[in-house]
Backbone and ligand atoms as CSV (ligand in chain L), in Angstrom:
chain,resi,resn,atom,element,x,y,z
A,1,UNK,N,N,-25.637,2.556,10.864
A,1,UNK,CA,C,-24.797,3.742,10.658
A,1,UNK,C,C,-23.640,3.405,9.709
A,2,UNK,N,N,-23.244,4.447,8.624
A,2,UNK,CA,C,-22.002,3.937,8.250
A,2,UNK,C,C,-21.113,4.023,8.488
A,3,UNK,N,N,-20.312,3.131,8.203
A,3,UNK,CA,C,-18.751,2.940,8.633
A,3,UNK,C,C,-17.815,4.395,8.388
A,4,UNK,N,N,-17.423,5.268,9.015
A,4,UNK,CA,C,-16.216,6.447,8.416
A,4,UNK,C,C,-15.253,6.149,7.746
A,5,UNK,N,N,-15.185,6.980,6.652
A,5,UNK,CA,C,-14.477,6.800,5.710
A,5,UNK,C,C,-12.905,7.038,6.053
A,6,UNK,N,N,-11.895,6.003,5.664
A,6,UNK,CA,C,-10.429,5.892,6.011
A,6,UNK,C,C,-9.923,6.933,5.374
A,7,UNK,N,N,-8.885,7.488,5.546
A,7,UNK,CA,C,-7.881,8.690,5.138
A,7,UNK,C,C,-7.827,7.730,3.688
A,8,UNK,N,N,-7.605,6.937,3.013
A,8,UNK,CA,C,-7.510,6.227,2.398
A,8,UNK,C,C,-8.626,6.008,1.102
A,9,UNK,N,N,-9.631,5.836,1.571
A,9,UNK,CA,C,-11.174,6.163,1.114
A,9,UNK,C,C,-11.190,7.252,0.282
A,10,UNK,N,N,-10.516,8.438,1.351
A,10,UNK,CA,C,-10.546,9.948,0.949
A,10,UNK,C,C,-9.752,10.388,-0.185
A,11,UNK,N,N,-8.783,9.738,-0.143
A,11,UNK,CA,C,-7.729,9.556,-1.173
A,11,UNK,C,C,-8.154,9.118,-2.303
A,12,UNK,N,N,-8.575,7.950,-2.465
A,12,UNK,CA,C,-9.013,7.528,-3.531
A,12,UNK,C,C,-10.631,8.185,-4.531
A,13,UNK,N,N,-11.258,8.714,-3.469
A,13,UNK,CA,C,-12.434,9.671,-3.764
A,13,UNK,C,C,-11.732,11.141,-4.428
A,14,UNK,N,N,-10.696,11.302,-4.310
A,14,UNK,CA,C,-10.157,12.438,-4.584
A,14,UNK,C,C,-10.511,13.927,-3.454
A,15,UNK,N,N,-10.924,13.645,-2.408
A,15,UNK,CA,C,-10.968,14.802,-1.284
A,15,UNK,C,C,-9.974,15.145,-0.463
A,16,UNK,N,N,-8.901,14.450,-0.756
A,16,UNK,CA,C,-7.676,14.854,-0.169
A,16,UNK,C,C,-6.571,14.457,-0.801
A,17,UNK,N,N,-5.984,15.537,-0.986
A,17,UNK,CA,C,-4.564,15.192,-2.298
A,17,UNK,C,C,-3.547,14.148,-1.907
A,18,UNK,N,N,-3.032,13.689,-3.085
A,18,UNK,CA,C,-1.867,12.454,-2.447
A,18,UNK,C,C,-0.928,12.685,-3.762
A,19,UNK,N,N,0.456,12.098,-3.623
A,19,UNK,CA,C,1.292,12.596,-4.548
A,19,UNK,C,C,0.927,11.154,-5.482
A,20,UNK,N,N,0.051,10.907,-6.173
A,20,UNK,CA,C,-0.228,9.380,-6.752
A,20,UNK,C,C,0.661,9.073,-8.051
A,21,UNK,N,N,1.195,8.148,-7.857
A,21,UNK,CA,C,2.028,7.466,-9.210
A,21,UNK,C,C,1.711,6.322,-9.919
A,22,UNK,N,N,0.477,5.278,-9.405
A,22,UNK,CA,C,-0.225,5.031,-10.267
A,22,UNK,C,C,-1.641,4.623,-9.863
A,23,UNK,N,N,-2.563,4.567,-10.905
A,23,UNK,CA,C,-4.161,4.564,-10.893
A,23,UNK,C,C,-4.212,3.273,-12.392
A,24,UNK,N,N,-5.021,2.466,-11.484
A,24,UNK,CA,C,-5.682,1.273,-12.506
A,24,UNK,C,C,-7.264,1.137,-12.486
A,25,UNK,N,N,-7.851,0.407,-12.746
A,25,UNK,CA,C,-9.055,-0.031,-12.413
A,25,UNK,C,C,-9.106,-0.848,-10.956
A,26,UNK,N,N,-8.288,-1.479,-10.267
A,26,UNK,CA,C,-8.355,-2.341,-8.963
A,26,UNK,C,C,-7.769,-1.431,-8.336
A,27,UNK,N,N,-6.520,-0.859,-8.589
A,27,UNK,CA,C,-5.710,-0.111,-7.271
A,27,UNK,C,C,-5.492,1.546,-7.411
A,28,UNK,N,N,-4.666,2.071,-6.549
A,28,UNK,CA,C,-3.807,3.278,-6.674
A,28,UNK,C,C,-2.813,3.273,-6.046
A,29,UNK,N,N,-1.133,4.250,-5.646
A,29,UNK,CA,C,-0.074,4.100,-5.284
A,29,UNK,C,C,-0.001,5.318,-5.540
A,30,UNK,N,N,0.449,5.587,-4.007
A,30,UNK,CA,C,0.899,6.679,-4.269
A,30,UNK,C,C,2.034,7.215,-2.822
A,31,UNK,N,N,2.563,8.152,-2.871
A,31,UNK,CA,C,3.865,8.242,-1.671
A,31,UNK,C,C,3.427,8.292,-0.205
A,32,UNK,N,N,4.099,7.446,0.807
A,32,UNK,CA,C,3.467,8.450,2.058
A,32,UNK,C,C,4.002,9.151,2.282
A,33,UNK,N,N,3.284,10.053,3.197
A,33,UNK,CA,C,3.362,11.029,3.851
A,33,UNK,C,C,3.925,11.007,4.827
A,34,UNK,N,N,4.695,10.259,5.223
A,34,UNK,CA,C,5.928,10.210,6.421
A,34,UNK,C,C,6.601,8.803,5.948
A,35,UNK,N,N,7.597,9.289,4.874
A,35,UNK,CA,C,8.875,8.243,4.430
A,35,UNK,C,C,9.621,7.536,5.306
A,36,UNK,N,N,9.412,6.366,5.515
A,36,UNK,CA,C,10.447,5.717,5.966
A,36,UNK,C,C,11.745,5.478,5.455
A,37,UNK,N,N,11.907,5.567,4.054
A,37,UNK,CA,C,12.582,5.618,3.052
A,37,UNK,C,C,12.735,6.219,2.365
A,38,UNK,N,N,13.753,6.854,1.214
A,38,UNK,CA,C,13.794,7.470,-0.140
A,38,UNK,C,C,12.906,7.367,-0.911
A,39,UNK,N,N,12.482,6.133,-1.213
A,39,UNK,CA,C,11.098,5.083,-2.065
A,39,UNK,C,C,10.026,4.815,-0.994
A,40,UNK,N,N,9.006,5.508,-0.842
A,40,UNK,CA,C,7.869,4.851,0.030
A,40,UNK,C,C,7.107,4.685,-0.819
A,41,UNK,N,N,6.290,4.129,-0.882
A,41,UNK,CA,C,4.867,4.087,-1.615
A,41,UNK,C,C,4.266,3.226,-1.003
A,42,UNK,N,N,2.808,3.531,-1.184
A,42,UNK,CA,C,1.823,3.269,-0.900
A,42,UNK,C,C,0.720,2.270,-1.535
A,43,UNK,N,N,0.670,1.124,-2.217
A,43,UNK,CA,C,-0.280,0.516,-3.418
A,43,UNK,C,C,-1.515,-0.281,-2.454
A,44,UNK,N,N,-2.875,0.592,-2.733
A,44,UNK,CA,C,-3.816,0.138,-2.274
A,44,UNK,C,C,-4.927,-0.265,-3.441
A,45,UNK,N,N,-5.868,-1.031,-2.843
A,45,UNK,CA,C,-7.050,-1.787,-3.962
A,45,UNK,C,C,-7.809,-0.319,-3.744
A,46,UNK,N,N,-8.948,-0.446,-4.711
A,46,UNK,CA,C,-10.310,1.071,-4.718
A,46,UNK,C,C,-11.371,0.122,-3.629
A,47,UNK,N,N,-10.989,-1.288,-3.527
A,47,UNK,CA,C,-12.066,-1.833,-3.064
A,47,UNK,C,C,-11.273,-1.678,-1.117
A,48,UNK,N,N,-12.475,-0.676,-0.588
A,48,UNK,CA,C,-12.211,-1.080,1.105
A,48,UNK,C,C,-12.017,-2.126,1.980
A,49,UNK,N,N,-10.923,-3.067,1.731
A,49,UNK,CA,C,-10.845,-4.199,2.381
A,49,UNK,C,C,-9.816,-3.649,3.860
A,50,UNK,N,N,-10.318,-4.128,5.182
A,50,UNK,CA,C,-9.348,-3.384,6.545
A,50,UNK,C,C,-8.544,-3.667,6.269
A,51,UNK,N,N,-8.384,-5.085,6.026
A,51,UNK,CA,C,-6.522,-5.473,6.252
A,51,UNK,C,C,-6.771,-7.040,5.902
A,52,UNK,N,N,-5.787,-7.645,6.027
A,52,UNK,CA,C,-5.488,-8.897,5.540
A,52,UNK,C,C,-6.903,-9.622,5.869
A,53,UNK,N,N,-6.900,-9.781,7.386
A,53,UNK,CA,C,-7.534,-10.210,7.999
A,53,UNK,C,C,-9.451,-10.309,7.601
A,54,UNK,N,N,-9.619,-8.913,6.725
A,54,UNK,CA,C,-11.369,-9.048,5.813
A,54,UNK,C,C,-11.215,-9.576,4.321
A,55,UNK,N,N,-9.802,-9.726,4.204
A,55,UNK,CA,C,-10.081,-10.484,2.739
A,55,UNK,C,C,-10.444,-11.886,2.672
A,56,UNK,N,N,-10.845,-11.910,1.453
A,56,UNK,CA,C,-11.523,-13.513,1.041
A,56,UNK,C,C,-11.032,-14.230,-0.291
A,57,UNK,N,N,-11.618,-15.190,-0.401
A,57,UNK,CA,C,-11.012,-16.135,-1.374
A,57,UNK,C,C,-11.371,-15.307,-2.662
A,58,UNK,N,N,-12.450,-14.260,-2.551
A,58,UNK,CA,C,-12.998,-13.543,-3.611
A,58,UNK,C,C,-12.006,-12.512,-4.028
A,59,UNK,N,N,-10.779,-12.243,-3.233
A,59,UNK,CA,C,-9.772,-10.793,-3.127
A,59,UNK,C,C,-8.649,-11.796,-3.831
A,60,UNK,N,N,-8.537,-13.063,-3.975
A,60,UNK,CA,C,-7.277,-13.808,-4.577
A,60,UNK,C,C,-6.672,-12.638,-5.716
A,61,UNK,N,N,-7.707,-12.682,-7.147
A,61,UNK,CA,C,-7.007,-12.116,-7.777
A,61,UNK,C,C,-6.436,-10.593,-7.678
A,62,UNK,N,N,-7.322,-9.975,-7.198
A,62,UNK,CA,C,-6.816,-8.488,-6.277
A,62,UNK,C,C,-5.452,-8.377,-5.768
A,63,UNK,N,N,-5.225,-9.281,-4.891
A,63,UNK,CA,C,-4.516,-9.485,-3.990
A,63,UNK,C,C,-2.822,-9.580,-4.626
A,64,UNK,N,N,-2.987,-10.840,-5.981
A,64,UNK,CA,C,-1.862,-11.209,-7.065
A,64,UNK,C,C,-1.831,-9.368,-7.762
A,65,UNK,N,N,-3.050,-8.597,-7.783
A,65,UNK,CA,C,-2.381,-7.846,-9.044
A,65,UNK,C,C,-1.616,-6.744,-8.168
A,66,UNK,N,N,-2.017,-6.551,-6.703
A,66,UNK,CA,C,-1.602,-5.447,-5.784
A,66,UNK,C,C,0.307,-5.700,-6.430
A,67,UNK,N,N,0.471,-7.010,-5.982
A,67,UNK,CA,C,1.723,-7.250,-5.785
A,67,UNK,C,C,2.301,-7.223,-7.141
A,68,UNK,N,N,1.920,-7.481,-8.415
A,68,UNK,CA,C,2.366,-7.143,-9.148
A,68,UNK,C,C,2.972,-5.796,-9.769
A,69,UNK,N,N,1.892,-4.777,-8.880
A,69,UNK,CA,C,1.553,-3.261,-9.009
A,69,UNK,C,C,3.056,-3.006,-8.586
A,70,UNK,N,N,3.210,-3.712,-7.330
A,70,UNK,CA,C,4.346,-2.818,-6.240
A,70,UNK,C,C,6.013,-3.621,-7.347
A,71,UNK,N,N,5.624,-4.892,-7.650
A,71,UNK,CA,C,6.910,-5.050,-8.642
A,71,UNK,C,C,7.633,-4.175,-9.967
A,72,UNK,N,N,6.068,-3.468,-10.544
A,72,UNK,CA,C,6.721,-2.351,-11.443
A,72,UNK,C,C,6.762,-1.156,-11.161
A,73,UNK,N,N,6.246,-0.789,-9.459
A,73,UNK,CA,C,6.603,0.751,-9.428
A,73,UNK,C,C,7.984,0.560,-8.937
A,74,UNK,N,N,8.419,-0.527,-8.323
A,74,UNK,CA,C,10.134,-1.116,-7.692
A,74,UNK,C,C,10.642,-0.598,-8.959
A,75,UNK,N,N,10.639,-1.495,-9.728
A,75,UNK,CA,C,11.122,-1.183,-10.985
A,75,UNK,C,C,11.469,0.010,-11.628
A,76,UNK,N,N,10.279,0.993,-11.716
A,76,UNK,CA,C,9.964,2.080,-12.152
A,76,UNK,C,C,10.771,3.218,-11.720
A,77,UNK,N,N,10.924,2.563,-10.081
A,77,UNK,CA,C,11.700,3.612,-8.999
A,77,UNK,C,C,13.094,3.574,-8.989
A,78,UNK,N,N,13.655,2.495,-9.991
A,78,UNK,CA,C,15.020,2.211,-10.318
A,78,UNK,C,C,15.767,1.350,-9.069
A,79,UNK,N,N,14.939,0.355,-8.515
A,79,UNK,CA,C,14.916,-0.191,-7.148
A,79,UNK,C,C,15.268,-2.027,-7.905
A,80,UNK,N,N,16.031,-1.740,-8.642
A,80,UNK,CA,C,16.602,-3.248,-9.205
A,80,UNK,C,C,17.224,-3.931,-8.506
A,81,UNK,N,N,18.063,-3.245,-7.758
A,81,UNK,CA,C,19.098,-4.114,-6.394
A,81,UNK,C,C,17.998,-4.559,-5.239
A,82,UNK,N,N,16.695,-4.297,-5.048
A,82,UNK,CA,C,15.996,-4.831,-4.112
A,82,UNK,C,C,14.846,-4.163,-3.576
A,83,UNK,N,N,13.917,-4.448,-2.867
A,83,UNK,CA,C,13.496,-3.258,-2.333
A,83,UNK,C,C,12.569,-4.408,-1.152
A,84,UNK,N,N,11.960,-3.759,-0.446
A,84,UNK,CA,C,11.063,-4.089,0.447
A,84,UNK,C,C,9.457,-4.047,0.551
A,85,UNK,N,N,8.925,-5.209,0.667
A,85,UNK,CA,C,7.635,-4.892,0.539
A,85,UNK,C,C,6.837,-5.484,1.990
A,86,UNK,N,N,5.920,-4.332,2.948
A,86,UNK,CA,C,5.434,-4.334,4.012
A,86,UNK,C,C,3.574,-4.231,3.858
A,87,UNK,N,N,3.338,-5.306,4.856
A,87,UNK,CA,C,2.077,-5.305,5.070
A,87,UNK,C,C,1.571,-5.698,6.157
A,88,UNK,N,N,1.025,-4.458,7.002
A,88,UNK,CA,C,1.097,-4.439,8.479
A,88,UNK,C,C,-0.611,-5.030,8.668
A,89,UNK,N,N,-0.798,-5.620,9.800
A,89,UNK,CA,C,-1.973,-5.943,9.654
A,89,UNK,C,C,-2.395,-5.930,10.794
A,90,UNK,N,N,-3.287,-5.582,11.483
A,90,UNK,CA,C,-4.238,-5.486,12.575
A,90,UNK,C,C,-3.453,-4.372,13.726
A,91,UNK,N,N,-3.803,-3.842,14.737
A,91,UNK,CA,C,-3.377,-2.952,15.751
A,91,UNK,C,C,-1.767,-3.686,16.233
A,92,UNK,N,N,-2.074,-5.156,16.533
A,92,UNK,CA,C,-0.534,-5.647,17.131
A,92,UNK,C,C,0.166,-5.974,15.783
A,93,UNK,N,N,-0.001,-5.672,14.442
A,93,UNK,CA,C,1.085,-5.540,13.513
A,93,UNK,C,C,1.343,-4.593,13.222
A,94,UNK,N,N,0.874,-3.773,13.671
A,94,UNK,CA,C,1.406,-2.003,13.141
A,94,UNK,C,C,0.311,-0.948,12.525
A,95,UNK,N,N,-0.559,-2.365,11.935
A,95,UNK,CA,C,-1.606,-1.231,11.045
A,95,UNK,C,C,-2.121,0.075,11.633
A,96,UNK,N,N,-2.126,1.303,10.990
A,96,UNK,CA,C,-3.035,2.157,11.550
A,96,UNK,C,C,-4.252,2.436,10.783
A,97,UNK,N,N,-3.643,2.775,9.278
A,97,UNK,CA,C,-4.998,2.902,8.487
A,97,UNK,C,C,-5.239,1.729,8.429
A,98,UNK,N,N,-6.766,1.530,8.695
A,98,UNK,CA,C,-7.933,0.175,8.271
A,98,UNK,C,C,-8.313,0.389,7.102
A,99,UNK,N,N,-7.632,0.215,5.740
A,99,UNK,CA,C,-7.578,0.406,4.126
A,99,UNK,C,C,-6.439,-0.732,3.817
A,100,UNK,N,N,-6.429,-1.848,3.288
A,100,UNK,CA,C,-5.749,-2.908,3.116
A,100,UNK,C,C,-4.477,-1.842,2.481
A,101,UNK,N,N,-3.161,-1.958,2.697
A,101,UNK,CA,C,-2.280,-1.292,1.793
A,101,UNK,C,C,-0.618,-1.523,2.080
A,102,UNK,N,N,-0.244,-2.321,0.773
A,102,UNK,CA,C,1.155,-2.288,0.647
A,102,UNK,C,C,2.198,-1.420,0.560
A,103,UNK,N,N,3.176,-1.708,1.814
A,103,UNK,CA,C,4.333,-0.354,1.785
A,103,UNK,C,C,5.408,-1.132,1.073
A,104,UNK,N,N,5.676,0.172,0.086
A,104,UNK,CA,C,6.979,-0.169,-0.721
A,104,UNK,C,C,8.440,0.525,-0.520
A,105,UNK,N,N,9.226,-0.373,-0.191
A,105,UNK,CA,C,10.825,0.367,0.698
A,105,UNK,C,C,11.684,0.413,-0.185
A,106,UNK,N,N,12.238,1.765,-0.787
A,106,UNK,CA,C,13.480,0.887,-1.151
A,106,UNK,C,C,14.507,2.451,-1.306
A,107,UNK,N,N,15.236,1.862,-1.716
A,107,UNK,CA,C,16.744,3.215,-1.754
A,107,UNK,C,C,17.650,3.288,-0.901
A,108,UNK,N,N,17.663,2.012,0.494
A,108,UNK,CA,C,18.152,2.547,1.391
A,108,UNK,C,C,18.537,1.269,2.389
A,109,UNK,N,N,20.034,0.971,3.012
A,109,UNK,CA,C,19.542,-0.455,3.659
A,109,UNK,C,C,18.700,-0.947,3.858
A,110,UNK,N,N,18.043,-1.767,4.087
A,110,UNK,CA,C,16.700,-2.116,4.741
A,110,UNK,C,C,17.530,-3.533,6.047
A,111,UNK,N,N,17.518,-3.193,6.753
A,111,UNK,CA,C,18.232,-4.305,7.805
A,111,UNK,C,C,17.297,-5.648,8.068
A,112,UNK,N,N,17.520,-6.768,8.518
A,112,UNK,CA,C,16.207,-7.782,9.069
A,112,UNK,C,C,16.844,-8.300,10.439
A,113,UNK,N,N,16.137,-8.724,11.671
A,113,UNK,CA,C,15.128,-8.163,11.207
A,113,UNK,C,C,14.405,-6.815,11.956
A,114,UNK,N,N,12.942,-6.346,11.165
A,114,UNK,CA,C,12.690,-5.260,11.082
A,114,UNK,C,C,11.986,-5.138,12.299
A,115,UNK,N,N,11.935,-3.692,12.780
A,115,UNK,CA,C,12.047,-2.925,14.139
A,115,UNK,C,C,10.419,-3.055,14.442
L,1,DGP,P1,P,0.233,1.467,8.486
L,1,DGP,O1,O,0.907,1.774,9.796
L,1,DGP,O2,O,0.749,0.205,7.830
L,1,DGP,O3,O,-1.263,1.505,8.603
L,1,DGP,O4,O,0.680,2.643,7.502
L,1,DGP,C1,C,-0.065,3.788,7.277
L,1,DGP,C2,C,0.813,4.700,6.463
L,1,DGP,O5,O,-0.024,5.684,5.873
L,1,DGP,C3,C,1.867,5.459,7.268
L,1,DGP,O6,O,3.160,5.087,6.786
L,1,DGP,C4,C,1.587,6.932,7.006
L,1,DGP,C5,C,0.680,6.896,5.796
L,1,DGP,N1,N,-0.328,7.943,5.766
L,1,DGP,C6,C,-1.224,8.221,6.737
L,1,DGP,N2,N,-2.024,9.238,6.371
L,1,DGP,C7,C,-1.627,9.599,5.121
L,1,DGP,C8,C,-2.079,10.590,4.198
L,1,DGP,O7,O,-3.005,11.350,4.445
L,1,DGP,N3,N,-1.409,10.662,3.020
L,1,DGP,C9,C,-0.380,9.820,2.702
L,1,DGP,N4,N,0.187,10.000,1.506
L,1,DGP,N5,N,0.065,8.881,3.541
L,1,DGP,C10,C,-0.551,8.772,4.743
């Protein structure tokens, strides 16, 4: 049977709208939908990896460009004084969507450590 497709999946298939700010060939980014911050974003791979925990030595370079992704939308977002970057992973780290995906914080204290 196949696996159901993540809210995430859906997103990137284009069946459910997302406010997206950027699209590459490896990833997309785009806002969530319940801000923790002024700056949320969202930077996920196109490739369905759950979470930290299913990647492989094969996701290395993936993995370097995600984070590069989230350094120029910081940037982009005028987030020069700092910003925060979150990656929740499995049920006891927070994850809910099973879609590997970096949260990007910024505009706003960010205290440590985090709640
Ligand atoms: P996590 O707990 O790390 O799995 O974070 C999942 C995030 O995804 C959470 O901050 C809310 C966000 N989110 C969930 N569903 C949607 C959606 O349909 N659209 C957008 N833009 N964000 C979503």
């Amino acid at each position: 049977m196949a696996e159901e497709k993540t809210i995430f999946a859906r997103i990137i298939d284009g069946e459910i709208p997302a406010d997206i700010v950027h699209s590459d060939d490896l990833c997309i980014a785009f806002r969530d939908i319940k801000p923790q911050a002024p700056v949320h974003i969202l930077v996920i791979p196109r490739k369905p990896i759950a979470s930290l925990f299913d990647a492989t030595a094969e996701d290395r370079m993936l993995l370097g460009h995600l984070m590069l992704v989230v350094r120029d939308l910081a940037l982009q977002e005028g987030l020069e004084e700092g910003f925060r970057t979150v990656l929740n992973t499995g049920a006891g780290g927070g994850q809910e969507v099973f879609h590997l995906h970096f949260h990007l914080l910024g505009k706003r204290k960010l205290n440590w450590p985090p709640g």
